[in-house]
DOVODREN-387443 format. One record per residue (C-alpha): chain; x, y, z. Coordinates in Angstrom, 2 decimals, always signed. Layout:
DOVODREN-387443
A, X, Y, Z
...
***
This chain:
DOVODREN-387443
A, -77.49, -249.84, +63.99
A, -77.42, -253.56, +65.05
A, -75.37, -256.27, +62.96
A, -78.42, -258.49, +62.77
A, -80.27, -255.13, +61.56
A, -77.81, -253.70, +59.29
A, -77.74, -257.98, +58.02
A, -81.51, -258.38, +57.46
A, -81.50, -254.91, +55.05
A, -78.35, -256.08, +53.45
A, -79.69, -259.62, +52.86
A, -83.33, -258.07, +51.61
A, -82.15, -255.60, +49.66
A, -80.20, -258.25, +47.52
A, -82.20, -261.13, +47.61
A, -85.25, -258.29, +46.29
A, -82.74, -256.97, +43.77
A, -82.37, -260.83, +42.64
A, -86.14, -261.37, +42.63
A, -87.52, -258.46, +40.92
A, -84.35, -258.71, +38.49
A, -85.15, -262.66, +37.66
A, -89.25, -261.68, +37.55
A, -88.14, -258.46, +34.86
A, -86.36, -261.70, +32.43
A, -89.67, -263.65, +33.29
A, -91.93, -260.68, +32.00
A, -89.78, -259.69, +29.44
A, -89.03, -263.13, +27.73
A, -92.73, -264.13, +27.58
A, -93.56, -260.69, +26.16
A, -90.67, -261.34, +23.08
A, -92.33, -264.70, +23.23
A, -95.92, -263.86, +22.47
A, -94.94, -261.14, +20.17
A, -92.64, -263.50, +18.23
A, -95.51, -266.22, +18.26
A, -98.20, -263.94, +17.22
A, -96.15, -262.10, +14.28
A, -96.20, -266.37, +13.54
A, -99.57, -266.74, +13.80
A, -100.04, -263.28, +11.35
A, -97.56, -264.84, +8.72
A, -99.43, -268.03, +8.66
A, -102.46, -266.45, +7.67
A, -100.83, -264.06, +5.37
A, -99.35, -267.02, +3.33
A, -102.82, -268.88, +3.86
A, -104.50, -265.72, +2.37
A, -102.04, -265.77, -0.75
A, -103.01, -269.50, -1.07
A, -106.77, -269.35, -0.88
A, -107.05, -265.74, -2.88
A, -104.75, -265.00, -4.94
A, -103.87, -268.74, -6.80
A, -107.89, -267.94, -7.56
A, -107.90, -265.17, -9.12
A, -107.85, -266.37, -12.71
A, -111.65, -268.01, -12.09
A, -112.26, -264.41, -13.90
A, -110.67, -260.99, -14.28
A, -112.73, -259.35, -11.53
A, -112.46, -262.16, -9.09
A, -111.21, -259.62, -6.06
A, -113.62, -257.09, -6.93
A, -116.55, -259.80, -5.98
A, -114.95, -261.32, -3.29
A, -117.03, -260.72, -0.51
A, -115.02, -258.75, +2.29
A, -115.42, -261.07, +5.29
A, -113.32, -262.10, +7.87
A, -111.14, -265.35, +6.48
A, -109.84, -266.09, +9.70
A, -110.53, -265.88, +13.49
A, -108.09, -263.45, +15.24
A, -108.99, -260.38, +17.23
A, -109.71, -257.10, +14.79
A, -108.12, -259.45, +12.17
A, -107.40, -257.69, +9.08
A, -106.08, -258.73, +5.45
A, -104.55, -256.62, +2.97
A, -103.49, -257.42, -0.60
A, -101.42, -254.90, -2.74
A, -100.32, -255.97, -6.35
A, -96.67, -255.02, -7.71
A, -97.92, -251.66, -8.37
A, -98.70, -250.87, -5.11
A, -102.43, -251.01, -5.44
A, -104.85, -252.01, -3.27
A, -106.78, -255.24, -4.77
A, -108.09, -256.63, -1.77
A, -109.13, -256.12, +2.10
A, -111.44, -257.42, +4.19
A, -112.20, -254.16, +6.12
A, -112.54, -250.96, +5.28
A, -109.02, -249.86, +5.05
A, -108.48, -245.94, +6.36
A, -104.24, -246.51, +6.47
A, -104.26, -247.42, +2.84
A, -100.86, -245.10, +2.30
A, -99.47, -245.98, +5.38
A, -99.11, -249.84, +4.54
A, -97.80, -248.70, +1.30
A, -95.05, -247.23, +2.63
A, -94.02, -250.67, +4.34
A, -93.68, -252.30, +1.51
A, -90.38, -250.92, +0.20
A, -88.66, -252.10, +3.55
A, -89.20, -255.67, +2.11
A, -86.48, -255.09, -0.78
A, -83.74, -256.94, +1.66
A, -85.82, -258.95, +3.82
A, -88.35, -262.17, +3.53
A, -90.81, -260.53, +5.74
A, -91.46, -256.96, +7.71
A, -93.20, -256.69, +11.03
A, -94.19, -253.49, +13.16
A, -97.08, -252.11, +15.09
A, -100.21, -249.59, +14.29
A, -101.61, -248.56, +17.14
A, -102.52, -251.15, +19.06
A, -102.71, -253.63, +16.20
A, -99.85, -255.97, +15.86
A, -99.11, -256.38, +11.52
A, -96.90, -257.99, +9.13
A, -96.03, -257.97, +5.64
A, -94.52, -260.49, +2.89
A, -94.41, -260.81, -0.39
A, -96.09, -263.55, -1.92
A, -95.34, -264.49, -5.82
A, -97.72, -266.31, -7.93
A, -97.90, -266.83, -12.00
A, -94.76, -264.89, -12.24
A, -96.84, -261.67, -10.89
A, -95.95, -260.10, -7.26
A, -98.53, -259.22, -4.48
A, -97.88, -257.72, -1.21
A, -100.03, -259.37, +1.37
A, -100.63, -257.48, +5.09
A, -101.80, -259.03, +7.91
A, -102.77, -257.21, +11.26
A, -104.49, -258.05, +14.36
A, -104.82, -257.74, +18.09
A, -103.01, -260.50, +20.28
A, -106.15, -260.32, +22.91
A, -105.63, -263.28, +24.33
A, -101.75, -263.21, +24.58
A, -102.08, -259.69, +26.20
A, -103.92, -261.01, +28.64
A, -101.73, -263.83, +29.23
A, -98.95, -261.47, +29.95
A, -101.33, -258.43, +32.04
A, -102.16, -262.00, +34.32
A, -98.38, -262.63, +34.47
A, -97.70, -259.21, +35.44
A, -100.21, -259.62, +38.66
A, -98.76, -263.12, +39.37
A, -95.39, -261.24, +38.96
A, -96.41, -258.88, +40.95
A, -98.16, -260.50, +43.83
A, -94.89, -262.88, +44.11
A, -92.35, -260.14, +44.65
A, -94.53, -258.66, +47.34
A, -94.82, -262.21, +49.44
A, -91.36, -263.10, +48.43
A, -90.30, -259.83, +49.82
A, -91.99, -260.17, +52.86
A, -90.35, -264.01, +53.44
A, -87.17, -262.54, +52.31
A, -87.51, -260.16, +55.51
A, -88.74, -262.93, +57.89
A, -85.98, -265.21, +56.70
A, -83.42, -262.51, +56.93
A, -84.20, -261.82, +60.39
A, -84.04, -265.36, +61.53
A, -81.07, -266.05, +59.33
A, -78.87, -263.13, +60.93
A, -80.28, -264.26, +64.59
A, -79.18, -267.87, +63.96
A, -75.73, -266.68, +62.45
A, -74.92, -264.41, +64.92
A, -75.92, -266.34, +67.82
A, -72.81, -267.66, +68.32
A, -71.27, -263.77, +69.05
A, -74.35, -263.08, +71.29
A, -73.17, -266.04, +73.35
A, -69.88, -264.81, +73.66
A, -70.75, -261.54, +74.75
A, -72.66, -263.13, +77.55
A, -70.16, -264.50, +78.81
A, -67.42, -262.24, +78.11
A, -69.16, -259.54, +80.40
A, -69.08, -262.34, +83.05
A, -65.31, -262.22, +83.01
A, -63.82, -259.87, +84.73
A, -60.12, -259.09, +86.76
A, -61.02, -261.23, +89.17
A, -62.07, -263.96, +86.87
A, -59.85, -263.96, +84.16
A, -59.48, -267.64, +84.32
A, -63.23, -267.75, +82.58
A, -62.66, -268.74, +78.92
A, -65.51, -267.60, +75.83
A, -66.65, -271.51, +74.26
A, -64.78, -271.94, +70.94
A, -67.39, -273.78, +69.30
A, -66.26, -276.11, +66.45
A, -62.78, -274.61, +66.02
A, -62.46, -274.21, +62.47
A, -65.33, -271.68, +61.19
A, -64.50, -267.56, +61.55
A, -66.51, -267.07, +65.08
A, -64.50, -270.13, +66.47
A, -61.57, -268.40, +65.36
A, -62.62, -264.88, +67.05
A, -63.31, -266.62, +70.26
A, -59.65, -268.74, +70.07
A, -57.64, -265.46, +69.41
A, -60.05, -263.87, +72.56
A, -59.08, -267.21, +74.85
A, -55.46, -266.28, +73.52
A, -56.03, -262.63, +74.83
A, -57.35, -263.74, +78.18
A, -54.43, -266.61, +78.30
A, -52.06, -263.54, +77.90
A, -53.91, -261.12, +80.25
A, -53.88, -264.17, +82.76
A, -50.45, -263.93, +82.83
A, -49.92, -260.46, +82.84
A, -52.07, -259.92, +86.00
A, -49.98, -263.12, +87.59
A, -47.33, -261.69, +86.69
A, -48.28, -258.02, +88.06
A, -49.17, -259.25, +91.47
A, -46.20, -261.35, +91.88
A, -44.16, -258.29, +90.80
A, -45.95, -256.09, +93.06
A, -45.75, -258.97, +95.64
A, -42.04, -259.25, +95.55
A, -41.64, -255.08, +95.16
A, -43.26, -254.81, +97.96
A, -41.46, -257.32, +99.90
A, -38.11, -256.27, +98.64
A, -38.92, -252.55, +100.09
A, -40.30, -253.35, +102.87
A, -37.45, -255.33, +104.23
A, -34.53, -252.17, +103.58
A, -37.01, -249.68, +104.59
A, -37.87, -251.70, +107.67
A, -34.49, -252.18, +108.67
A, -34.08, -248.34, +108.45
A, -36.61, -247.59, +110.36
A, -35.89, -249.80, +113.46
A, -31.71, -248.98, +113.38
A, -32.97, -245.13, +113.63
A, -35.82, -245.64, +115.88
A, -33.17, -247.74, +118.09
A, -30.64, -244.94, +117.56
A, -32.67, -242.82, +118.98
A, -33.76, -244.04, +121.91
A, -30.58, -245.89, +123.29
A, -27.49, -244.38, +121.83
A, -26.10, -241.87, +123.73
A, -22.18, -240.70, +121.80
A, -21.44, -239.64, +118.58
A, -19.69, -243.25, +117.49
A, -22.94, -245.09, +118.00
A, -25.21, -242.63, +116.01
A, -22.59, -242.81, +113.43
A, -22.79, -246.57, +113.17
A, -26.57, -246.20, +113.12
A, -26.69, -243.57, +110.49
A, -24.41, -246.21, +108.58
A, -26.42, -248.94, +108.38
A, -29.38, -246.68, +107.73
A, -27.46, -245.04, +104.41
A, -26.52, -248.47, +103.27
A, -30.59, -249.90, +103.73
A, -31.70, -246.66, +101.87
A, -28.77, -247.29, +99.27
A, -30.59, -250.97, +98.65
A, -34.08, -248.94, +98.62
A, -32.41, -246.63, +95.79
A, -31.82, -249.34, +94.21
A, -34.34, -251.13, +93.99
A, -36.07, -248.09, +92.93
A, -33.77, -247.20, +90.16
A, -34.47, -250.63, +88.92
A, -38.10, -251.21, +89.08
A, -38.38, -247.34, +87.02
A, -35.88, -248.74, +84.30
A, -37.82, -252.17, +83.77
A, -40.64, -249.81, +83.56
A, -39.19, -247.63, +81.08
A, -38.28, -250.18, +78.70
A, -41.86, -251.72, +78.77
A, -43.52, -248.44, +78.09
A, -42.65, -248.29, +74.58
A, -41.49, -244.82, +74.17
A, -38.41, -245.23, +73.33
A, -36.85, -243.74, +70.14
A, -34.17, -246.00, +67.86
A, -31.16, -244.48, +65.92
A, -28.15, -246.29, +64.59
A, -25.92, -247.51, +67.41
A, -22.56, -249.41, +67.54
A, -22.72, -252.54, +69.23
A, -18.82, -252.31, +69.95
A, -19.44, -249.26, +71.00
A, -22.15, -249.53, +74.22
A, -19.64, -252.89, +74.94
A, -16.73, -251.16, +75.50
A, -18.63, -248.93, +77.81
A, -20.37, -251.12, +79.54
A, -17.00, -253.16, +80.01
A, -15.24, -249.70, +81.20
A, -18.34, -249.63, +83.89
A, -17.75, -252.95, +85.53
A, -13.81, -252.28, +85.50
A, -14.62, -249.58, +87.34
A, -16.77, -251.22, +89.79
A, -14.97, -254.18, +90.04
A, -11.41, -253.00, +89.81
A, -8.62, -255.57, +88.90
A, -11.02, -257.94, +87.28
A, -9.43, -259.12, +83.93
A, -12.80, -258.64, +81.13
A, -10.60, -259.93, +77.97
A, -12.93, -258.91, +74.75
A, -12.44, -260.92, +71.59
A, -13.72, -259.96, +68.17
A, -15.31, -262.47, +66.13
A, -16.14, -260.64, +63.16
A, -16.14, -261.23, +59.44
A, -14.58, -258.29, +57.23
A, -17.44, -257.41, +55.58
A, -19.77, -257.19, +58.58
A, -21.29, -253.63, +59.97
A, -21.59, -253.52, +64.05
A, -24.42, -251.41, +63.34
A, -28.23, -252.23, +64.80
A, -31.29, -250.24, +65.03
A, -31.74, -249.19, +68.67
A, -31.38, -247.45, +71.62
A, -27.24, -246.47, +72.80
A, -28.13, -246.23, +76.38
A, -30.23, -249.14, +76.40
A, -27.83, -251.26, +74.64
A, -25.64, -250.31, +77.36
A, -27.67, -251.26, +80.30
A, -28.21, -254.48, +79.31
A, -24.44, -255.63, +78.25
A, -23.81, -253.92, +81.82
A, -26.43, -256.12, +83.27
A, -24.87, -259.44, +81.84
A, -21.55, -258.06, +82.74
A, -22.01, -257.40, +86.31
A, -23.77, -260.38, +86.84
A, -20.95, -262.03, +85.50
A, -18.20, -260.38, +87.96
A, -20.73, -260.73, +91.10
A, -21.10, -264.51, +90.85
A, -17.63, -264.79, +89.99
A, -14.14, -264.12, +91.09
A, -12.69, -265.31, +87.78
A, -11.59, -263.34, +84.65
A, -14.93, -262.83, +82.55
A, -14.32, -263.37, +78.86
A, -16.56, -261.25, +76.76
A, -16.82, -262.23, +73.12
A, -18.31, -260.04, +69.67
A, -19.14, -261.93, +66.48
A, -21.17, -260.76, +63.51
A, -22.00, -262.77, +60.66
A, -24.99, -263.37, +58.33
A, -26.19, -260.24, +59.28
A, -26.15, -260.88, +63.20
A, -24.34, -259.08, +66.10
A, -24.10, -261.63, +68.85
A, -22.37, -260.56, +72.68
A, -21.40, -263.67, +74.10
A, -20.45, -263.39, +77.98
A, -18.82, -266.50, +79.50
A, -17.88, -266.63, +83.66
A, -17.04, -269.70, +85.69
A, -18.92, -268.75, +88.87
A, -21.24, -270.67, +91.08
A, -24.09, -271.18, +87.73
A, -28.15, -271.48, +88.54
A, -29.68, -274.52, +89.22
A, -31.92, -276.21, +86.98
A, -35.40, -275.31, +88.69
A, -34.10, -271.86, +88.43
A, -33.57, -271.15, +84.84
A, -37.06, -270.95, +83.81
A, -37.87, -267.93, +86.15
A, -34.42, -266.43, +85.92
A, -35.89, -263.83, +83.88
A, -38.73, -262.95, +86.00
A, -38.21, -259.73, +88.12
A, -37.33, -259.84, +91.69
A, -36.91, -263.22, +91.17
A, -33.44, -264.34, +92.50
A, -31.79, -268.38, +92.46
A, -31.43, -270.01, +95.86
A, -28.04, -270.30, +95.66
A, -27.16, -266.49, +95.92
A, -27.35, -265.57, +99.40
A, -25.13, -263.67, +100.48
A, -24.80, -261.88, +97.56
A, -25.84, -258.55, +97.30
A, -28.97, -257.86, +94.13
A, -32.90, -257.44, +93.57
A, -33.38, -260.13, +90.20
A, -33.94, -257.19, +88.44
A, -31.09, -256.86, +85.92
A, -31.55, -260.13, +83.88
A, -36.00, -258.89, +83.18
A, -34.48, -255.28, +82.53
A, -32.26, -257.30, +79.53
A, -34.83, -259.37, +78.04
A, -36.81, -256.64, +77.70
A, -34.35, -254.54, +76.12
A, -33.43, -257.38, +73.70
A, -37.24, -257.90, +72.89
A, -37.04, -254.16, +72.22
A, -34.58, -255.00, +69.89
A, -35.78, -257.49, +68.22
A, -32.95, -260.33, +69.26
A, -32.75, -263.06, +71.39
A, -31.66, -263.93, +74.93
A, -30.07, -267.22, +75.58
A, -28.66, -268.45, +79.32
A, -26.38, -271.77, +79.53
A, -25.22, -272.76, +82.79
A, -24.33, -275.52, +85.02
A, -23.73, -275.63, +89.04
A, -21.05, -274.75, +89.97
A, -18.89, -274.74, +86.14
A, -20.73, -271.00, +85.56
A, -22.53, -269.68, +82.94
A, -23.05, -268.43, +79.21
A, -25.33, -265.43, +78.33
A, -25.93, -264.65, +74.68
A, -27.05, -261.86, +72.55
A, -28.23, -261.87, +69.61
A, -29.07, -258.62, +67.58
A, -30.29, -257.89, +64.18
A, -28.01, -256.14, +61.80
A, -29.27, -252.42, +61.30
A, -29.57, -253.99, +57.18
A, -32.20, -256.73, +58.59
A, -34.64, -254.72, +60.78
A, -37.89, -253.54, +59.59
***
């Protein structure tokens, strides 16, 4: 079903429920009303009754026996009763067939001033009226014609409202919900004109501070990020590409020339040289475009790991590589400090080995390597005084295959520094690069004690 649909029943079904509940109080209140005004309207005439007849009576002993039964007063089936202390009937002014039933009212007024209740469809009331130290029980009844009336022609009015109210309540529901979500139909227009090829197309934010505006900012904020993503893809693909196509290149031509010109052993071995060391820069390369992608796909699993622990490794590693390099490690740790974080040994691994080749390929000089924890972080500080990155390098040192101008010569793919960020954003820590022409450069770790991650 369709917001605006599913809205408009929503929206009628309470505004009727509001309506019919508000017209109920209407009906109900003017029926206590009348009642309450016509029981009045009996008691007046009761007490007129007691007034005009029974502060008569001693004109003669049989004065209710002559009075002539007529009607006294002018309501509908009116009828007046008169019952002395004994119960007896002394007066009516109709022929009275509920004679016993009236009498059995008239111990309910023993704790109240007055007693009123229904017959039929005659409305009646009872008090007690004293006079000359003698008691007489005077009932009036009637039938509220006109105030029944009254309320059957506020029942129609009632009536006749809800229906037209409920059909504006539909009408104004439906253009309500059109005009409210209006503002989501336009964005859907013109998100399905945005596409990969258009991602720089950006959904209007309206006014900026009501709940729409906010759904289209955080969508702009999706597309900003997308943007980049798909920037970032082709120029990833871009330089991939490049970066193979070079190696594989070279391969090709040294064994294509190979093969048509050299003619001894020596030569083809030379060839077949060359060729192994292209395809060992294609392996490479390889190997390091599948582990940026493993780290990105999200798979992996985190366990306890020792920080110290995937350091000393990774230092053993680049000893190995780079053999007689001095890679002095200094702990900086306080006593009650754990070297424990959440993560992923191998990873952890690969990315101190990143900093620390790095280090020893841009750099003849002993590397000092550096382990502090305190307040609950494990930071890896790596410090070299090789050739540094320039300035206009530094913000897209940590893009892949994306290498500083001042490292020709040296052998690499810019992979290893975008394979470490990622792993640190894996770990939830921070990467931090200092470094100067020339004086060489600071990389930092941070990592979250295994106590502080969530």
């Amino acid at each position: 079903m369709l917001i605006r649909n599913r809205l408009t029943i929503i929206f009628t079904l309470l505004a009727t429920a509001i309506q019919i509940t508000l017209s109920l109080l209407v009906w109900y209140f003017y029926s206590v009303y009348r009642q309450e005004e016509f029981y009045s309207r009996l008691e007046g005439k009761a007490r007129v009754t007691g007034r005009v007849l029974i502060s008569r009576r001693h004109l003669h002993d049989d004065f209710f026996k002559n009075m002539v039964r007529t009607d006294l007063l002018t309501i509908v089936e009116e009828q007046i009763s008169i019952y002395d202390d004994r119960h007896n009937l002394v007066f009516t002014n109709r022929t009275l067939k509920e004679s016993d039933y009236y009498k059995e009212k008239i111990p309910l007024l023993d704790t109240a001033s007055l007693f009123e209740f229904k017959s039929g469809h005659l409305e009646s009331i009872v008090i007690p009226y004293r006079d000359r130290g003698q008691l007489f029980y005077i009932f009036a009844s009637g039938y509220d014609r006109i105030g029944l009336a009254k309320l059957a022609t506020l029942q129609q009015i009632l009536l006749l409202a809800n229906l037209l109210g409920f059909t504006l309540i539909v009408l104004a529901g439906w253009y309500f919900s059109g005009r409210v979500l209006k503002p989501i139909s336009q964005i859907v227009d013109e998100v399905e004109q945005i596409t990969a090829t258009h991602l720089h197309k950006r959904v209007n934010e309206g006014n900026r501070r009501d709940e729409i505006a906010q759904l289209a900012m955080t969508f702009n904020q999706m597309l900003f990020r997308l943007e980049d993503s798909f920037v970032s893809q082709r120029s990833f693909v871009s330089h991939a590409s490049h970066e193979l196509r070079t190696p594989l290149t070279n391969t090709l031509g040294t064994l294509e020339t190979s093969l048509r010109y050299d003619k001894n052993p020596g030569d083809w071995r030379d060839s077949m040289e060359v060729a192994v060391e292209e395809l060992k820069k294609v392996i490479g390369l390889t190997n390091g475009l599948l582990g940026l992608a493993k780290v990105t796909d999200g798979t992996v699993s985190l366990t306890a790991v020792q920080v110290d622990d995937c350091l000393l490794t990774a230092i053993g590693q680049v000893q190995t590589k780079y053999p007689g390099r001095h890679l002095p490690l200094q702990f900086m740790t306080d006593e009650d400090e754990s070297l424990t974080v959440k993560g992923s040994a191998t990873l952890l691994t690969t990315a101190f080995l990143n900093v620390l080749d790095n280090a020893c390929k841009y750099s003849s000089e002993p590397v000092a390597v550096q382990l502090k924890a305190s307040e609950g972080q494990i930071t890896v500080v790596v410090t070299d005084k090789g050739r540094g990155i320039a300035e206009i390098d530094t913000t897209h040192i940590l893009s892949p295959l994306y290498r500083g101008k001042n490292v020709e010569g040296v052998p690499g793919y810019g992979i290893g520094l975008a394979i470490t960020q990622k792993i640190v954003d894996l770990h939830l820590g921070t990467l931090q690069i200092t470094s100067s022409i020339n004086q060489g450069t600071s990389v930092s770790i941070s990592l979250p004690g295994n106590g502080y991650i969530t």
